[in-house]
N, C-alpha and C positions, 0 to 999 in steps of 0.2 A: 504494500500500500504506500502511498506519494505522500512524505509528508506537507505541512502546509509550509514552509521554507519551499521545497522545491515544487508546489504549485504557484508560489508568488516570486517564480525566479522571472529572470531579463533574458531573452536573445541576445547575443551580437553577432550582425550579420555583415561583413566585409562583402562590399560589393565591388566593380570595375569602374565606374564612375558615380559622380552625382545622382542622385533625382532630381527629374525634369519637375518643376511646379505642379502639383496634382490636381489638375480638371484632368480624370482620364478621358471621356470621348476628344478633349482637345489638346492633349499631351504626347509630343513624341523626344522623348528621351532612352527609346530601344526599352530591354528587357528589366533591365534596370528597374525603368519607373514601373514594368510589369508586374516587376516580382514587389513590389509595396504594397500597387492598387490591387492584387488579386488576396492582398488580405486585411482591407479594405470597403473594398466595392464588389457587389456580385450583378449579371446577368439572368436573364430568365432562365437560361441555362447554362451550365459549366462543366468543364472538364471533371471527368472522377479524379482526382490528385492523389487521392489515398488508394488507386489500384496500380502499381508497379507493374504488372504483367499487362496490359493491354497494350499495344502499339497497330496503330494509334491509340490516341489516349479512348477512352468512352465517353459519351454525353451524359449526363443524369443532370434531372431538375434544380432549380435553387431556388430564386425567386418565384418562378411557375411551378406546381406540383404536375403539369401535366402540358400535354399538347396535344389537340386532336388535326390533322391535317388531313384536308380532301383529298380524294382521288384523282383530282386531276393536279395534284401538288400548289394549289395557286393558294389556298386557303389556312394559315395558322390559326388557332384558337388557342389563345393561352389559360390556363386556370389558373391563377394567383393564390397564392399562400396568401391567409389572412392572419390580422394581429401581427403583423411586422413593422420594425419602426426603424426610419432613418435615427445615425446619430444625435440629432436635433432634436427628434422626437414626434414629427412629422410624420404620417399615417404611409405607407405604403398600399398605393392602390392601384384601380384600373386608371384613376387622371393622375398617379405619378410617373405611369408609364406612358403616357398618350405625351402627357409635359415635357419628360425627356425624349422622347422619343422624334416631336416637333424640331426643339433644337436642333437636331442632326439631320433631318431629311425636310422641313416646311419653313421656305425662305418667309413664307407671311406670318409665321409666330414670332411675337416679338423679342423673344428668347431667343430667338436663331439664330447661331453662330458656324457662320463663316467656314472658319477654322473644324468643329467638331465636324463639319457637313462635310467638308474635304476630306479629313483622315477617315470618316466612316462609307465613303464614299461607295465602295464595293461592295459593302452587307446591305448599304440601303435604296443605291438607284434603282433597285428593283419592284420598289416598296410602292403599289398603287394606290392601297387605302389604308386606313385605321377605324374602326369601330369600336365601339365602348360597349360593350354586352351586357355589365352587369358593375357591380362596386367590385370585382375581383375579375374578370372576364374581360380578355382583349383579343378583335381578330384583325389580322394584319392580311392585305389581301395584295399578291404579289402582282405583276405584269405578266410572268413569266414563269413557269417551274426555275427554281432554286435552290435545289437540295442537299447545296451545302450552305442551306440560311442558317440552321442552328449550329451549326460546328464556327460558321464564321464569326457570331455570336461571342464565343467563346476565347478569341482573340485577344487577348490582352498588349496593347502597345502593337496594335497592329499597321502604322500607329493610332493613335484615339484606339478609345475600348468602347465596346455595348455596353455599357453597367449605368448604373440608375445612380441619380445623386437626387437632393430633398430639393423636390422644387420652391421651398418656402425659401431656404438658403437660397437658390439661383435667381427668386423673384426679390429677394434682397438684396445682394453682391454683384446680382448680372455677370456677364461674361466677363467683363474683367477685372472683376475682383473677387471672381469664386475660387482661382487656383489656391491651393492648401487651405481652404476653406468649406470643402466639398465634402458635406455628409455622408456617409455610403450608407449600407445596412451589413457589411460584414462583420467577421470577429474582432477586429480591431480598428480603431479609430484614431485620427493622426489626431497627434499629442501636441509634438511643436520640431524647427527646424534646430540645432544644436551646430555648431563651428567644432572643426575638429582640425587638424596639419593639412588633412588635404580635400578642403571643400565642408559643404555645406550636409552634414548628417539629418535622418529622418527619424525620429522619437513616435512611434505607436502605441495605443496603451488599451487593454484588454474592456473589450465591449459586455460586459455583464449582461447586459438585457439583449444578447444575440439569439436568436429565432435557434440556431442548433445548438444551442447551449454555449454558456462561458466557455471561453479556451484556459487551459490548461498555466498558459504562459500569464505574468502582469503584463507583459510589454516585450517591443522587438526595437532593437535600433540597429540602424542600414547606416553603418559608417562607409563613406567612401574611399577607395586606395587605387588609384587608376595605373601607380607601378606593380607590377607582379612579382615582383621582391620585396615590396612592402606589404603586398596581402599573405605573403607566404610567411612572412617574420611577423605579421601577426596573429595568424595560429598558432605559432610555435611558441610566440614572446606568452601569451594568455589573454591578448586583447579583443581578441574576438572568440566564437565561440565555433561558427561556419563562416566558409570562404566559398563565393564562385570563382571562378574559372583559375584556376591553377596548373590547367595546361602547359607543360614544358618547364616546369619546375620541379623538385627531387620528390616526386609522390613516392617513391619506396622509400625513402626517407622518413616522412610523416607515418606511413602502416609499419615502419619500424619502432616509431614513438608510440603507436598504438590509433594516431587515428582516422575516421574511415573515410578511404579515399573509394567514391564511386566510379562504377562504369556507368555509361549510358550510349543511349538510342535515341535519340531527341530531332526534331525537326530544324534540323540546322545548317547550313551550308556559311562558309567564310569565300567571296568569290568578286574578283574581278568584273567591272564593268568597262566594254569596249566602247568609244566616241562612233556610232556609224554616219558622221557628218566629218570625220575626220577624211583627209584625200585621201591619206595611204591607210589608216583602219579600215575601210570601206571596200578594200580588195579582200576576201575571201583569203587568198592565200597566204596575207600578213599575219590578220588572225589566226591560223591555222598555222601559220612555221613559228609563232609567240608561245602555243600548246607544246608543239614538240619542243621546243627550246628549253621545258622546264622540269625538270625533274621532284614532282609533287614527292614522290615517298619518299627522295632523298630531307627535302624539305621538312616533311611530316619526322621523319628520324631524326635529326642534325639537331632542328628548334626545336621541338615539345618532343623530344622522345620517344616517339612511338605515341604519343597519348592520341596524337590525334589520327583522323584515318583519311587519303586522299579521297575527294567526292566525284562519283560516277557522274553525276549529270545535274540539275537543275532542280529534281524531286528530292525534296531533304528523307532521309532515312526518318520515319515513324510517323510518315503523310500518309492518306491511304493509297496512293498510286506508286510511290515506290518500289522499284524491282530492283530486288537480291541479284538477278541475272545480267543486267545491264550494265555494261563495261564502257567506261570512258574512252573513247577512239582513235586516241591522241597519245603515241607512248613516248618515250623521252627520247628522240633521235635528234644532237644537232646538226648534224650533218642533211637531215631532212628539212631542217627550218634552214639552214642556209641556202638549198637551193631554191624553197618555196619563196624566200627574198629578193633571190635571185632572181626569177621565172616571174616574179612581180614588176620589179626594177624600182626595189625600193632604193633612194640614196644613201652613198655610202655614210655621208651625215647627218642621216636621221637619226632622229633622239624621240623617245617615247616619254610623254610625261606624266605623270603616273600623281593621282591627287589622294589623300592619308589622313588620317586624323593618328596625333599621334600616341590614342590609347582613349579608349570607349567601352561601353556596354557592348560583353559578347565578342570584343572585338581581338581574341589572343593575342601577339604584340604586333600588331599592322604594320609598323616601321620594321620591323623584322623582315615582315612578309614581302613589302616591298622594295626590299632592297637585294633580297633573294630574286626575286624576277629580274633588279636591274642589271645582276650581275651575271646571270643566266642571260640577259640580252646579248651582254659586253663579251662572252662568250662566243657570240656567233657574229660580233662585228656589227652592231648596236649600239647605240648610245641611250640613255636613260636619266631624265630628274626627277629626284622626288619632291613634289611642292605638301610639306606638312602642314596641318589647322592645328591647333595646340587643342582650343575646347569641341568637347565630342558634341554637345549639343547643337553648335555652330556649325559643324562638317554637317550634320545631319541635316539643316537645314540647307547648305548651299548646295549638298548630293541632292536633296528632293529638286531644286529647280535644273539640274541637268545640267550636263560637262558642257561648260564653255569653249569658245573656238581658242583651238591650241593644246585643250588638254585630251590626252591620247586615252586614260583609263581612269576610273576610282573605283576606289573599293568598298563591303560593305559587309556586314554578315547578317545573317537571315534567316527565315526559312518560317514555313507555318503546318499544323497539325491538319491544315487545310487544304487542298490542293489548287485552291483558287487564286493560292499567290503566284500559281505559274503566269495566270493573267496581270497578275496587278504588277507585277514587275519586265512583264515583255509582250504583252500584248499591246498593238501600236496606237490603241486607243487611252492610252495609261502612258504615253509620251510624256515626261518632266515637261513644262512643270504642273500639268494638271493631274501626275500621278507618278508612279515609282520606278518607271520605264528610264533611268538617267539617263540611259545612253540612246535615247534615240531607235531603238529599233523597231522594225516593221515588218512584215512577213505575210502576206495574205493569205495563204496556207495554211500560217501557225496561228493569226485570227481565225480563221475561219471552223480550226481543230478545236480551238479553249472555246468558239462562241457554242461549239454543239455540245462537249462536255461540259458547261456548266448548265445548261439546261437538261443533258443526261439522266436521268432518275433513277434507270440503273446503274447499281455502283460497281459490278464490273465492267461494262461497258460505258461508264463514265474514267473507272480507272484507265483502260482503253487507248480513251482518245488523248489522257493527258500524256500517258506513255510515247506514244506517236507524237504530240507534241513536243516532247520532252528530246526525242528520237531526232527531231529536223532543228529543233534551236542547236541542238547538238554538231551537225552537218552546219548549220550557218555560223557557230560560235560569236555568237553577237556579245557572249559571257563567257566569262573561264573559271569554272568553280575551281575550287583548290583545295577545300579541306573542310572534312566534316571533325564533330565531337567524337571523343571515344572513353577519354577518363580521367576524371581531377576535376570536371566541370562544378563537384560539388564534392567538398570535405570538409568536414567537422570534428569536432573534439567526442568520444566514446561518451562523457555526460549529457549529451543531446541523445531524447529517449523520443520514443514516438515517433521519427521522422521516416515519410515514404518519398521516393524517389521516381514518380513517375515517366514515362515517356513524354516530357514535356519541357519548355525554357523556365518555367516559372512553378513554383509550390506552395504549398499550403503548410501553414505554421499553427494552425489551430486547435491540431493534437499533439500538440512537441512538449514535453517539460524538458528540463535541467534536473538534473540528480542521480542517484544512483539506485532508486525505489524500480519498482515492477509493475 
């Protein structure tokens, strides 16, 4: 049995950067600001966190006990949990969901912002009507079958999240002065912002009156440590409790000290974006002799150790169209990129410029990574700069509006439990900067393949078409993934009890205590 010391213990949780200001629908600070808002803020539906075996993750209820959905897919009905209450204390109904829901999709609510409408942009341009059914009852009625609406849902920092904030706070604060002011109804609720050596820390403190019962924990704080030598020395030192991503640092080292350094399976890819407005990107066989020119495993070996795993294609491992079988096409021959340079008649003094942020959310050591390509360029008679953004929030904003003229590549890491971000980031309708397309690319084909699998409703025949999709971005390389997760994503000290490890970027801390009880 847990005594009461170790159900009123603290998390510390070491993160890779800051947290973005919290309005989640209009917050993009990567996984980061995810892994706060998902214990925070809930969705009508959400990922299971506490099932480790599923991959993908599974859906199960939160805010809705249910969903009835027509046959012809156009039709959701939600059934709402009743007696739930925002942190504020504000009722939880069918108009707190029609309220936020305004904000993100109904430019004539006056609550409408902009910003959340953009980043929810691909859960909700779909969305034809709203109906109010009952005090607990809402049907959302689509244009179109969409039958990855409730997985999309479930997106955290996708970027903006689905999740429900008090609309009494939003009709108070408005759009811009609701960030870190923003009620959720989950197990925890932010506390206050705290100064630490490196940034701006987040303080949460244990929601007592939460609909699934009090959690376990008083509180969590998300310190940030954006070097990977400093999140590693503070495991070690006793400053924190759990670290993400310790990729490439002595992980046998810490399971020699005793603590638990995971594997995973996570929807993730770290991956180059090519300029297709560039003259010499835009020839097929530049991008394709930059592929062969690089040697991903040696990479994945050298830097992180083995931890991490070269990525086959475009589908992140624990999507549901991911294939085991699918071999990336591209193996490491310099000798083949110098003649594909050749056979291009690229000049002997081009230089590739290659744009970085220099350490983010998710982001393993990005200046690493790109200076491994530059030197893999320099290799086959290449030249290469790397133009660094020092804050990761800032790169993530000048990556969404798309590589300006001159710059050759950027980078980014990614990936969702959804398969619909094969769309949102290369289908040509999601061109930067009205979406997450940065580089420009186009493909009528590979529109045409994502416009029939997302209205697909079978899901092996949705999985299908994205495979196929997945198959010809692969043949155009308009991208160059590089490297997926495989272990250290997530370690902790043995006194962290309760905690599951799902197939996902982000967790649940709601059943975690501190101690050494059972």
């Amino acid at each position: 049995m847990k005594s009461d010391t170790e159900l009123d213990s603290l998390l510390r949780v070491a993160l890779d950067w800051e947290v973005d200001p919290m309005d989640p629908p209009a917050s993009f600070g990567g996984w980061n600001t995810g892994r706060v808002v998902q214990q925070v803020f809930e969705g009508l539906f959400e990922d299971d966190l506490e099932n480790e075996e599923a991959s993908p993750t599974k859906l199960i209820p939160a805010l809705a006990t249910s969903v009835d959905i027509s046959d012809d897919g156009l039709q959701y009905t939600f059934h709402l949990r009743e007696d739930i209450q925002f942190h504020d204390g504000t009722s939880f109904n069918a108009e707190a969901v029609r309220y936020n829901i305004d904000r993100m999709w109904n430019p004539k609510a006056p609550h409408y912002s902009s910003v959340a409408a953009d980043y929810n942009r691909i859960g909700l341009e779909v969305l034809d009507s709203m109906e109010i059914l009952g005090q607990y009852t809402v049907r959302l009625t689509l244009k179109e079958p969409f039958p990855e609406f409730l997985r999309y849902m479930t997106q955290e920092d996708a970027p903006g999240a689905h999740v429900y904030i008090s609309p009494e706070a939003l009709e108070r604060l408005g759009n811009s002065g609701i960030a870190d002011h923003a009620p959720g109804t989950g197990p925890f609720r932010f506390g206050e912002r705290f100064q630490t050596p490196f940034g701006s820390g987040v303080r949460l403190q244990r929601n007592e009156n939460y609909w699934g019962g009090a959690p376990k924990l008083k509180g969590i704080e998300f310190k940030p440590y954006p070097d990977l030598k400093d999140r590693y020395e503070a495991l070690l030192t006793d400053n924190v409790d759990f670290a993400y991503g310790l990729e490439g640092s002595d992980l046998d080292e810490l399971e020699r000290r005793g603590f638990i350094v995971k594997e995973c399976r996570v929807p993730y890819i770290w991956y180059f974006i090519f300029n297709m407005r560039d003259p010499v990107l835009r020839d097929t066989r530049v991008r394709h002799a930059i592929a062969h020119a690089v040697d991903r495993q040696e990479l994945s070996n050298s830097v992180f150790r083995g931890d991490t795993a070269v990525a086959s294609g475009m589908l992140p491992p624990a999507s549901p169209a991911f294939d085991d079988n699918y071999k990336f096409p591209y193996e490491y021959d310099p000798e083949r990129a110098r003649r594909l340079l050749k056979e291009a008649g690229v000049p002997s003094d081009w230089r590739l410029r290659i744009m970085t942020a220099n350490a983010g959310s998710g982001q393993l050591i990005p200046v690493q990574i790109c200076d491994y390509l530059a030197k893999s360029l320099e290799a086959i008679g290449c030249g290469a700069e790397i133009v660094r953004t020092e804050d990761w929030v800032v790169y993530c904003n000048e990556w969404r509006s798309g590589l300006p003229d001159g710059a050759g590549v950027s980078q980014m890491s990614w990936g969702m439990s959804c398969d619909i971000w094969l769309d949102q980031v290369l289908h040509s309708r999601n061109c930067s900067p009205f979406g997450f397309n940065a580089g420009y690319y186009s493909n009528s084909e590979v529109d045409d393949l994502l416009d029939k699998a997302r209205r697909t409703r079978n899901d092996d025949q949705r999985s299908q078409l994205y495979r196929r999709a997945n198959a010809l971005i692969m043949d155009d390389l308009p991208v160059l993934p590089m490297l997926t997760l495989r272990r250290g994503a997530v370690c902790y000290h043995p006194r962290v009890k309760g905690f599951r490890n799902p197939s996902q970027n982000w967790h649940s801390f709601k059943n975690v205590w501190i101690g050494t009880g059972t």
